[in-house]
LOPA-757525 format. One line per 3 residues: number of its first residue (from 1); their letters; for each residue z, y, x of N, C-alpha, C. Coordinates in steps of 0.02 Angstrom, whole numbers. Layout:
NUM> a> Z Y X Z Y X Z Y X | ...;
END
This chain:
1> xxx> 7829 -3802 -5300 7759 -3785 -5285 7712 -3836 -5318 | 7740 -3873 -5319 7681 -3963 -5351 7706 -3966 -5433 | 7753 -3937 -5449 7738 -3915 -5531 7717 -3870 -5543;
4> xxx> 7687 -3810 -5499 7662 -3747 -5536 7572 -3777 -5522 | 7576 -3822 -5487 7513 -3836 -5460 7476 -3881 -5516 | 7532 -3928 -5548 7510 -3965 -5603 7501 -3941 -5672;
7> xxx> 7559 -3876 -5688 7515 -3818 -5737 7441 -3801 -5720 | 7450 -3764 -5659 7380 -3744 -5666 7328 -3786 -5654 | 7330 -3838 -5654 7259 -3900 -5646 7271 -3917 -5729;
10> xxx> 7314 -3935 -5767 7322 -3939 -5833 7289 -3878 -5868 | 7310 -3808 -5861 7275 -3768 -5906 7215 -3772 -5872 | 7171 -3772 -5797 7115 -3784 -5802 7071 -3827 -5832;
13> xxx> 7102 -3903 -5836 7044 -3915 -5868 7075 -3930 -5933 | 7092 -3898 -5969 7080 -3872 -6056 7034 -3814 -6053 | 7050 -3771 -5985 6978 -3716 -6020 6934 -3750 -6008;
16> xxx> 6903 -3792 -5947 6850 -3825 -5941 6820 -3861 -5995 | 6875 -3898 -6048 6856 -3928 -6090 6832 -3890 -6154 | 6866 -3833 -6160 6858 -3786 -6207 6767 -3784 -6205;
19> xxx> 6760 -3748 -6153 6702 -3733 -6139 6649 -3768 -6153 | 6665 -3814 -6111 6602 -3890 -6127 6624 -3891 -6209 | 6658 -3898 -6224 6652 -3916 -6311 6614 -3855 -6353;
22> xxx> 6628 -3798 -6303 6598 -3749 -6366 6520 -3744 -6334 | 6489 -3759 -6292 6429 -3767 -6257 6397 -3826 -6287 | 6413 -3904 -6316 6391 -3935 -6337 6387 -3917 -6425;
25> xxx> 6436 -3864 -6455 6432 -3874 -6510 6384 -3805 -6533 | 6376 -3762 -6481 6312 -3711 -6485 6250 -3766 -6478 | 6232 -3796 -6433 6179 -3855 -6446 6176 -3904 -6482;
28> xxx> 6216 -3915 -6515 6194 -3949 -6572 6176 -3925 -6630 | 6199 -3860 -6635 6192 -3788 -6723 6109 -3785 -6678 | 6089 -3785 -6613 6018 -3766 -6605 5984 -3825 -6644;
31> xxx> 5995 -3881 -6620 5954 -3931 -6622 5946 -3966 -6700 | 6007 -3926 -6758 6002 -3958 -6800 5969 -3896 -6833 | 5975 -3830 -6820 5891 -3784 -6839 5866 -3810 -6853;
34> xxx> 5825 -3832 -6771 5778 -3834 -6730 5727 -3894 -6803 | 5773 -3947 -6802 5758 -3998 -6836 5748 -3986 -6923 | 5790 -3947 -6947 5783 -3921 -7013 5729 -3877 -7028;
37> xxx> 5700 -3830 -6991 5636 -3796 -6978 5576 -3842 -6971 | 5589 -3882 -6918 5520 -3925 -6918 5491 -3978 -6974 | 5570 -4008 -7004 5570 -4035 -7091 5528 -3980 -7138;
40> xxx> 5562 -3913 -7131 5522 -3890 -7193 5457 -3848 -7193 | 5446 -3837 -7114 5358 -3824 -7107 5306 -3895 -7123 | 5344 -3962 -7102 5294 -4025 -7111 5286 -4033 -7161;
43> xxx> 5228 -4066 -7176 5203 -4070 -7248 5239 -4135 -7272 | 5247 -4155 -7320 5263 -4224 -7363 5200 -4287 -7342 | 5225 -4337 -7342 5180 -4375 -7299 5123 -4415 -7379;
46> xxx> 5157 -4399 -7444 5135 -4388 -7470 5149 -4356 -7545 | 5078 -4337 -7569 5109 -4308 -7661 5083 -4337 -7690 | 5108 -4344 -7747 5067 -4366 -7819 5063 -4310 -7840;
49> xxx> 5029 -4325 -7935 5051 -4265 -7978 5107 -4274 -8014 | 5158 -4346 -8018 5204 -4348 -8052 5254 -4307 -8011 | 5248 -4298 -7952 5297 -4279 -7898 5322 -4188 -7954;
52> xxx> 5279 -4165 -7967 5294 -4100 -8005 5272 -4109 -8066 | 5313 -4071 -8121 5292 -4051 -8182 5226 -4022 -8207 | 5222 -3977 -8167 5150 -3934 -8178 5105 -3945 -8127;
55> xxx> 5059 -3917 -8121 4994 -3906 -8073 5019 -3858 -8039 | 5037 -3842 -7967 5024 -3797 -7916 4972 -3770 -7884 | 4935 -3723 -7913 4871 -3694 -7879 4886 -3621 -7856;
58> xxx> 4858 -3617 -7799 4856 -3570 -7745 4797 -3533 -7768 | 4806 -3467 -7786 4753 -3399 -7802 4766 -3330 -7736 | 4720 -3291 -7748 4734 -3245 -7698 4715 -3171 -7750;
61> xxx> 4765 -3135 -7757 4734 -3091 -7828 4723 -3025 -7792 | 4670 -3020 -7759 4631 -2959 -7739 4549 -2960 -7749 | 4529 -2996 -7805 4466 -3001 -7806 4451 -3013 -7867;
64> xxx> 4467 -2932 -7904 4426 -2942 -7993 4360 -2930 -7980 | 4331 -2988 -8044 4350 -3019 -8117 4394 -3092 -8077 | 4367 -3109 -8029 4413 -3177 -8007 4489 -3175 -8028;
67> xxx> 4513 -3163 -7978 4597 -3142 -7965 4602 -3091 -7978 | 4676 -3060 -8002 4676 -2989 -8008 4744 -3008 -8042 | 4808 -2926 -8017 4822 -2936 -8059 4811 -2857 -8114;
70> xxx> 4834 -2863 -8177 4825 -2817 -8240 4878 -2777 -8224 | 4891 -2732 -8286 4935 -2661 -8303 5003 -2683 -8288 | 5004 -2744 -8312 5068 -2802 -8320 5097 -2810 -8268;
73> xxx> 5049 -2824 -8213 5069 -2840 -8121 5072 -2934 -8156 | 5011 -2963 -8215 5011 -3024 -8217 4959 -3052 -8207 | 4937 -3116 -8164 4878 -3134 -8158 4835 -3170 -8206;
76> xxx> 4766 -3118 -8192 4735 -3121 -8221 4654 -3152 -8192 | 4587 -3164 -8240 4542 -3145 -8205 4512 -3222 -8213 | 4438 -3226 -8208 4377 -3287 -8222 4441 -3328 -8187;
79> xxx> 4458 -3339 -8138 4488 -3418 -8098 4576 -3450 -8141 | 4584 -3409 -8153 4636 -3388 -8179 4631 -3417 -8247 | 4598 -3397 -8282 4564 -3435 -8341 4547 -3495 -8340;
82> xxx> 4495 -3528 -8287 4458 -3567 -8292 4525 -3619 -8275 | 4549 -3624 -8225 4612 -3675 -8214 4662 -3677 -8263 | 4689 -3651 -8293 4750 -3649 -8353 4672 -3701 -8401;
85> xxx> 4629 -3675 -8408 4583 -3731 -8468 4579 -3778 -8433 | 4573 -3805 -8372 4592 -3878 -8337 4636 -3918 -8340 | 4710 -3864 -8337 4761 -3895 -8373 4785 -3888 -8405;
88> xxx> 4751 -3870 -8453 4748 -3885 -8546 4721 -3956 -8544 | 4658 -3964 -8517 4617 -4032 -8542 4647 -4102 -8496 | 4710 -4082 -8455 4730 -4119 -8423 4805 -4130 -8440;
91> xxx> 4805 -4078 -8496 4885 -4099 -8521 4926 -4069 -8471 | 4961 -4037 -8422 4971 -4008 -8363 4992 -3933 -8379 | 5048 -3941 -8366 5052 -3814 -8350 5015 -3817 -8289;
94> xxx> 5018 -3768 -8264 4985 -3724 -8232 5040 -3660 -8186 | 5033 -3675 -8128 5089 -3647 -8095 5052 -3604 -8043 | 5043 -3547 -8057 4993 -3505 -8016 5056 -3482 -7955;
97> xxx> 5024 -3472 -7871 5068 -3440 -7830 4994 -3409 -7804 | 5008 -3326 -7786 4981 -3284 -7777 4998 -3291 -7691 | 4953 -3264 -7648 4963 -3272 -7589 4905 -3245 -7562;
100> xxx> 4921 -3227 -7489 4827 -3211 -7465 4794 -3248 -7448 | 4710 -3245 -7467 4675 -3287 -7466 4686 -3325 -7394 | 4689 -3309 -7339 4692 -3319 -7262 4732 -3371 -7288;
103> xxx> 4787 -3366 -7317 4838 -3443 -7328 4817 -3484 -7376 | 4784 -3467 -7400 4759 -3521 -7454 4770 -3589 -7431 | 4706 -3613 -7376 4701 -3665 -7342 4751 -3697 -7309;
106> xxx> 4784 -3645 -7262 4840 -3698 -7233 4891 -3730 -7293 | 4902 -3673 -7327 4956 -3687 -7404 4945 -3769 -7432 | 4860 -3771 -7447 4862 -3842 -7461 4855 -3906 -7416;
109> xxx> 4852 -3885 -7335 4853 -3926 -7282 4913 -3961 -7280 | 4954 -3893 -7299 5047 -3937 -7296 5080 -3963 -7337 | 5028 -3945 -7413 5065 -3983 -7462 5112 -3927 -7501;
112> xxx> 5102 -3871 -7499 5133 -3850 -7527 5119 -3822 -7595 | 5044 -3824 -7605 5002 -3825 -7675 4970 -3866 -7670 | 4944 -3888 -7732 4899 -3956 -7760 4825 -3927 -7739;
115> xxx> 4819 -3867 -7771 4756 -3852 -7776 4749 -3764 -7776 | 4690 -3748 -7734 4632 -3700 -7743 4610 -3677 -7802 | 4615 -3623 -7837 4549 -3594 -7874 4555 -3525 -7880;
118> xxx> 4502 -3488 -7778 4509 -3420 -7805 4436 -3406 -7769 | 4393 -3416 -7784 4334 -3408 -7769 4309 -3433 -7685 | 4331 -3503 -7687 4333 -3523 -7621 4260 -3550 -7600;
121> xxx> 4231 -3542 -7566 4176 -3602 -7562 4182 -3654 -7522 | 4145 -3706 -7541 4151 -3778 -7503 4102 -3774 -7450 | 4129 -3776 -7369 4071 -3779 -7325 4086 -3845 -7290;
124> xxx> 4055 -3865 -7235 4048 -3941 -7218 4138 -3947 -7182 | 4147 -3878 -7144 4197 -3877 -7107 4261 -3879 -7155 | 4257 -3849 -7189 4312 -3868 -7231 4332 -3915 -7272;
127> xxx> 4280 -3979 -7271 4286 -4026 -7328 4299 -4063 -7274 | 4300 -4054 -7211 4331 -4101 -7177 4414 -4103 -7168 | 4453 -4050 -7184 4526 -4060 -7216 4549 -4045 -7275;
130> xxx> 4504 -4028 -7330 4519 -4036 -7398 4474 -4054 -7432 | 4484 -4074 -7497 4462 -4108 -7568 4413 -4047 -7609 | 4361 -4063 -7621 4329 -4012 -7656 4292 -4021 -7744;
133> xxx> 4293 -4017 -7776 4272 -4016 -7844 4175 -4004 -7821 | 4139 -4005 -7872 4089 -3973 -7909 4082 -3908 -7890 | 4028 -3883 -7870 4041 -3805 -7899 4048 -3769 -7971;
136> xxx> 4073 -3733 -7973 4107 -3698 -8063 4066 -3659 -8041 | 4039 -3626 -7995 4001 -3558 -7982 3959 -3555 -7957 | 3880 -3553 -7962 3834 -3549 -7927 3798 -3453 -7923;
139> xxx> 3732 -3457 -7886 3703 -3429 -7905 3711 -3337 -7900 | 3769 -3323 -7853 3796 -3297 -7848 3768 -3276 -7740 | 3718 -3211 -7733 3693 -3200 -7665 3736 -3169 -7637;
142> xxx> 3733 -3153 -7571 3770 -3122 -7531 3722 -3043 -7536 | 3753 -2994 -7517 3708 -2925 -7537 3747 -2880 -7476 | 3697 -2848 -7464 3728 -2785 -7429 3735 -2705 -7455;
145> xxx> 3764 -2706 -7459 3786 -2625 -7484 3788 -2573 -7438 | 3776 -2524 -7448 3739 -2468 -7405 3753 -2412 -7439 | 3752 -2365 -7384 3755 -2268 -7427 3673 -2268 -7464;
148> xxx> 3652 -2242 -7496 3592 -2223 -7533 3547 -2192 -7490 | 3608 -2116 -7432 3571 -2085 -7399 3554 -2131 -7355 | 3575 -2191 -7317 3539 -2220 -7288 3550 -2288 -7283;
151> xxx> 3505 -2324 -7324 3505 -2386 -7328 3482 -2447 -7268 | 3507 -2496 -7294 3502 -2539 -7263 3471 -2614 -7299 | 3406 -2632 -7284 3376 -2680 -7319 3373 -2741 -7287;
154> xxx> 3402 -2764 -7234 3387 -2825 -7192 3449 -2834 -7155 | 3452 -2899 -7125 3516 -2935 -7099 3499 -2901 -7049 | 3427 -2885 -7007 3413 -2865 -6925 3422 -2784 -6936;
157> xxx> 3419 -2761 -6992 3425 -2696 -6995 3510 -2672 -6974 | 3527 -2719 -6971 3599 -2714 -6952 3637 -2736 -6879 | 3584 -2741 -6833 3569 -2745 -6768 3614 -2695 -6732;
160> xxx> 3657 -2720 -6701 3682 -2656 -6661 3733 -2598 -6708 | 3763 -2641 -6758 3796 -2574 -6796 3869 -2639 -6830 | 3916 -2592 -6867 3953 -2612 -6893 3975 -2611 -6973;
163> xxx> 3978 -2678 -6983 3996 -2697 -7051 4068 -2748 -7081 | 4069 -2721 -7131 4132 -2752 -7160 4127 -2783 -7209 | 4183 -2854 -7191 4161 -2908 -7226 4218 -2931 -7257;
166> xxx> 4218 -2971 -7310 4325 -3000 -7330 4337 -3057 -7304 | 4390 -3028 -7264 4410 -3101 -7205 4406 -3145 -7244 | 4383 -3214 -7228 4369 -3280 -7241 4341 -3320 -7278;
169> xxx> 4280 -3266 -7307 4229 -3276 -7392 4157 -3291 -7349 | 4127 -3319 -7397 4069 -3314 -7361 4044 -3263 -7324 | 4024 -3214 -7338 3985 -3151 -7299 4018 -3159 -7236;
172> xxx> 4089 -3165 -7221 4137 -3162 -7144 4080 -3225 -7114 | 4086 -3286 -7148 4073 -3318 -7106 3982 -3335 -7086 | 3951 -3301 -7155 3876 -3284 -7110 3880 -3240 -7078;
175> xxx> 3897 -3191 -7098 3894 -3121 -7023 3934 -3158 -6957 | 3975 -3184 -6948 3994 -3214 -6902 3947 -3219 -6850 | 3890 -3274 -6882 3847 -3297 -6856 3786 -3254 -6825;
178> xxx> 3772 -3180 -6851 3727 -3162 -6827 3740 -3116 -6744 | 3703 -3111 -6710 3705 -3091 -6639 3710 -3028 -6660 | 3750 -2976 -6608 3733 -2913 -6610 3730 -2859 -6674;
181> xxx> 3798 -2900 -6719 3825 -2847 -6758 3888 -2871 -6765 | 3926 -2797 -6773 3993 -2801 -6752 4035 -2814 -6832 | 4081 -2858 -6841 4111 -2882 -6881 4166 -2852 -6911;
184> xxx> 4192 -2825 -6964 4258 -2784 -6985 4290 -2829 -7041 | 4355 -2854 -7023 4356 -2905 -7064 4424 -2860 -7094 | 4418 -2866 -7165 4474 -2832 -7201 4509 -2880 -7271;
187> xxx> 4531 -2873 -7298 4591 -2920 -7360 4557 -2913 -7419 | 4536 -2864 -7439 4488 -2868 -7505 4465 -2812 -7528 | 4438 -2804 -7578 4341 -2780 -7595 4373 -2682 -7599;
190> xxx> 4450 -2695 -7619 4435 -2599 -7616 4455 -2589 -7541 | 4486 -2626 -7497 4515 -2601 -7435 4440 -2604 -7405 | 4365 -2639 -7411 4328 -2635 -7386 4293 -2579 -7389;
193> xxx> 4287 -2565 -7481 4241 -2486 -7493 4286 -2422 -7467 | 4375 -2452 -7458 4381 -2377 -7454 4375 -2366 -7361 | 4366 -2420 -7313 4319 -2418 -7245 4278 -2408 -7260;
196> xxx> 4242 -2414 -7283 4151 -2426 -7301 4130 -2348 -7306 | 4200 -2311 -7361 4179 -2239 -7385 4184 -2171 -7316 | 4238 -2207 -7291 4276 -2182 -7243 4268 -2169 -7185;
199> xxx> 4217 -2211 -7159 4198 -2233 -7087 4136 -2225 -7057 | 4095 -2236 -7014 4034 -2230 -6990 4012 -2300 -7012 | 4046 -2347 -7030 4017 -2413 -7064 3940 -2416 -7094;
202> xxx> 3906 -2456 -7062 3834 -2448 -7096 3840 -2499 -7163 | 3883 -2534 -7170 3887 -2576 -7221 3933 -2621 -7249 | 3930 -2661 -7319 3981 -2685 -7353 3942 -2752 -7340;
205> xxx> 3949 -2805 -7323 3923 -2866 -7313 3956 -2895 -7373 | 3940 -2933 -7451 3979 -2965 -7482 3966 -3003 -7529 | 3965 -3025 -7588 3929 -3089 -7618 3928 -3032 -7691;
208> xxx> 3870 -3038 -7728 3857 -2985 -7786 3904 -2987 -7849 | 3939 -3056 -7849 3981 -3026 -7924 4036 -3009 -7889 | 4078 -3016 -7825 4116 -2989 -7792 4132 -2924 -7819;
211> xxx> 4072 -2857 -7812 4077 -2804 -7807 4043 -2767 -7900 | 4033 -2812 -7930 4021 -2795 -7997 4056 -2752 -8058 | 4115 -2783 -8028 4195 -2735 -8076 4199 -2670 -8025;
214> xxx> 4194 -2648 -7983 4188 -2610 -7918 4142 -2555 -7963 | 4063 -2593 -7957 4018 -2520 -7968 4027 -2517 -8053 | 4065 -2562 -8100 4068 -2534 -8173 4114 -2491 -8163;
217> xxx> 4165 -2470 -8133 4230 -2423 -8134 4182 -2377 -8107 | 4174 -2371 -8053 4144 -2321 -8000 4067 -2285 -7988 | 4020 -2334 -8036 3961 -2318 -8020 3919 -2344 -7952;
220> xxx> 3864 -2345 -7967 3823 -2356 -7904 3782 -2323 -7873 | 3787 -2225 -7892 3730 -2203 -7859 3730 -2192 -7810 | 3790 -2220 -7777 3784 -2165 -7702 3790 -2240 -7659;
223> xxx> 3754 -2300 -7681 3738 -2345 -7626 3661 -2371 -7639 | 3664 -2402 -7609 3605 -2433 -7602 3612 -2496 -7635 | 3583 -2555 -7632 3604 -2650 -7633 3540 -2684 -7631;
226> xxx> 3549 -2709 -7567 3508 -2775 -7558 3523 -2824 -7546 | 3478 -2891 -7580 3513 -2970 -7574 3478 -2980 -7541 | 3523 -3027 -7502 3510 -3060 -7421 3478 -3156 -7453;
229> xxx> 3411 -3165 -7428 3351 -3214 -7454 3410 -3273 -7437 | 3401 -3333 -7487 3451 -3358 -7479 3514 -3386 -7469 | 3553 -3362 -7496 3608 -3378 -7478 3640 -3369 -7544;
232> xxx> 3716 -3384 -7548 3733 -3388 -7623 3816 -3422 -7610 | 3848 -3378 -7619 3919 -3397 -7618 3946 -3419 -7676 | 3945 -3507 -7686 3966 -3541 -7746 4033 -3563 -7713;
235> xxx> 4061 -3560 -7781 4133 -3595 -7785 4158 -3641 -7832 | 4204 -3694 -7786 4236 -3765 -7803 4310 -3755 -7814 | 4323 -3808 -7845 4412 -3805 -7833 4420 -3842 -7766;
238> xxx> 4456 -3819 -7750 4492 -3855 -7673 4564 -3905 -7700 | 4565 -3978 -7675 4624 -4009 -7692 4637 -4045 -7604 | 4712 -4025 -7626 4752 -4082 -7572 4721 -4146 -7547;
241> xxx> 4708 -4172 -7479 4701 -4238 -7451 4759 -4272 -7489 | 4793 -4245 -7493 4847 -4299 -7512 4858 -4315 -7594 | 4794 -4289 -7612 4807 -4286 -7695 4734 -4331 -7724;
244> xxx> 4732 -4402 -7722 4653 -4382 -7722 4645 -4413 -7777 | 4694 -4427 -7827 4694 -4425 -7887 4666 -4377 -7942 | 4704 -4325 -7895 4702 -4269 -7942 4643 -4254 -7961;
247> xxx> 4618 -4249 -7877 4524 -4232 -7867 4487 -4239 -7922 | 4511 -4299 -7957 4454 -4372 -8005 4485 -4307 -8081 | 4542 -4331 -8091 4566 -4293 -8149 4542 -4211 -8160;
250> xxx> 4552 -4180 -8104 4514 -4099 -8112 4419 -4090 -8108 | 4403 -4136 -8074 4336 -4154 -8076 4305 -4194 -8159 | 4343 -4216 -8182 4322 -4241 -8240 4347 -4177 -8302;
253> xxx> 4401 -4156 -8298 4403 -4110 -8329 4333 -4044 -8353 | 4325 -4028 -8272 4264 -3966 -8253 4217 -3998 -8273 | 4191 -4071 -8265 4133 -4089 -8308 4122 -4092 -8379;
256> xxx> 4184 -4080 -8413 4197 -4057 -8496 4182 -4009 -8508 | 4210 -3957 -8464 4207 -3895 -8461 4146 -3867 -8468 | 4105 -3883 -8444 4020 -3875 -8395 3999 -3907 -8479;
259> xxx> 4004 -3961 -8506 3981 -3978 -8552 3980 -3962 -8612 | 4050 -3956 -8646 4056 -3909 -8716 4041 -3846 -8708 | 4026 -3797 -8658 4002 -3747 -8666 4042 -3674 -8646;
262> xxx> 4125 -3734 -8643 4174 -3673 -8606 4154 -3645 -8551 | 4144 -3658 -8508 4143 -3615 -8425 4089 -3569 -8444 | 4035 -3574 -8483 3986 -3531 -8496 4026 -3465 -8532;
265> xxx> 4067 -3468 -8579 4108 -3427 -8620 4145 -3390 -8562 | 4179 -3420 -8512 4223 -3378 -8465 4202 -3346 -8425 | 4121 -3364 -8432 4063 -3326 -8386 4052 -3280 -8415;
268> xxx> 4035 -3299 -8456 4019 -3218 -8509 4060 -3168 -8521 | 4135 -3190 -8540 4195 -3146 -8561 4220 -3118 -8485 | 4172 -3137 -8409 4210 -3108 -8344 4116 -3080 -8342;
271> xxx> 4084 -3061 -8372 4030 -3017 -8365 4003 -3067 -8264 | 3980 -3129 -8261 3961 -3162 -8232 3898 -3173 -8247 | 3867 -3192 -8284 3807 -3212 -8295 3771 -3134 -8333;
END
């Protein structure tokens, strides 16, 4: 009886042990996830530019002449241009990653691009976690677009009604601000007209060369357009906190640029000015 008793206390605790061993070694495959995930969401504590070969810039290609891509499915378009001539004059490739604009920002929060250039603007809130250039783009109003049959000429004229704006561009974030109109925030300029065409929408809230390649394909008789007094959605390059080298190097570049007469040429050849 006291040897069958010592089998079975022997095979018990091997299963016991079994168990506990395969219970600690499921928690540890968690914890070494757990830990490999949180490595590769954190950002690098820091970058250079020697750290990579090329320039990493973050574009968002739903917004021709800016971004876009061509027949090709290759990016194209004014930003697109203007950065590859940055790093030309910086000696540098040029490593475009396409992405939506919404990620732009975090993208370079974590380090995972150097730099911005897709028609971003510099506001106070955002230069408080990234690096901003010059503006490359001025001069450029915010406008509202309207049916013809019934227009819309004023920000208050839009009191009580709904309009659509491209998540996270200027127009989103002035309409934001106004009381008592309702906000439609959509990904870019055709997903807006084809709401805009579609809907009881009283309007396209959006910045005027935005929608320029828009009414040359399509025409403009069947809207209206009025610019909203003041305002003007210019754009900077955006660089990494953690790059602030670069800042100096792409900032001196764009002041070449601005000077020999290039950026004016890429203005012209993206029907901008």
């Amino acid at each position: 009886m006291s040897y069958l008793m010592l089998i079975a206390g022997l095979i018990g605790a091997v299963l016991i042990y079994a168990i506990f061993r395969r219970i600690a070694l499921v928690i540890g495959i968690v914890i070494a996830v757990l830990a490999f995930s949180l490595y590769q969401s954190s950002p690098s504590k820091s970058m250079k530019i020697d750290d990579h070969k090329g320039l990493i810039v973050g574009v968002s290609a739903d917004f021709p002449p800016f971004t876009f891509l061509n027949e090709q499915h290759q990016l194209t378009g004014f930003d697109v241009d203007l950065i590859k001539e940055i790093g030309h004059r910086m000696d540098m490739n040029v490593e475009l990653q396409n992405m939506p604009f919404s990620s732009l920002l975090p993208a370079l929060q974590l380090g995972r691009i150097q730099a911005i250039c897709s028609g971003l603007t510099a506001t106070p809130e955002r230069a408080k976690h990234v690096l901003f250039t010059t503006p490359y783009l001025e001069g450029n109003p915010l406008i509202i677009v309207s049916r013809a049959s019934e227009p819309y000429d004023t920000v208050e004229s839009l009191h009580g009604k709904e309009v659509v704006v491209n998540a996270g561009y200027t127009a989103d974030l002035y309409m934001s601000k106004i009381t008592d109109v309702h906000v439609r925030r959509l990904k870019s300029v055709a997903d807006a007209f084809l709401a805009f065409n579609s809907s009881r929408t009283a309007a396209f809230v959006t910045a005027q060369n935005t929608v320029k390649s828009f009414f040359e394909k399509k025409g403009m008789q069947q809207y209206a357009v009025a610019t909203i007094p003041d305002t003007d959605e210019n754009a900077s390059i955006a660089v990494s906190p953690k790059c602030p080298d670069l800042l100096t190097k792409i900032q001196a570049a764009l002041d070449v640029i601005k000077q020999d007469g290039s950026l004016k040429q890429l203005k012209n050849k993206w029907k901008l000015e």
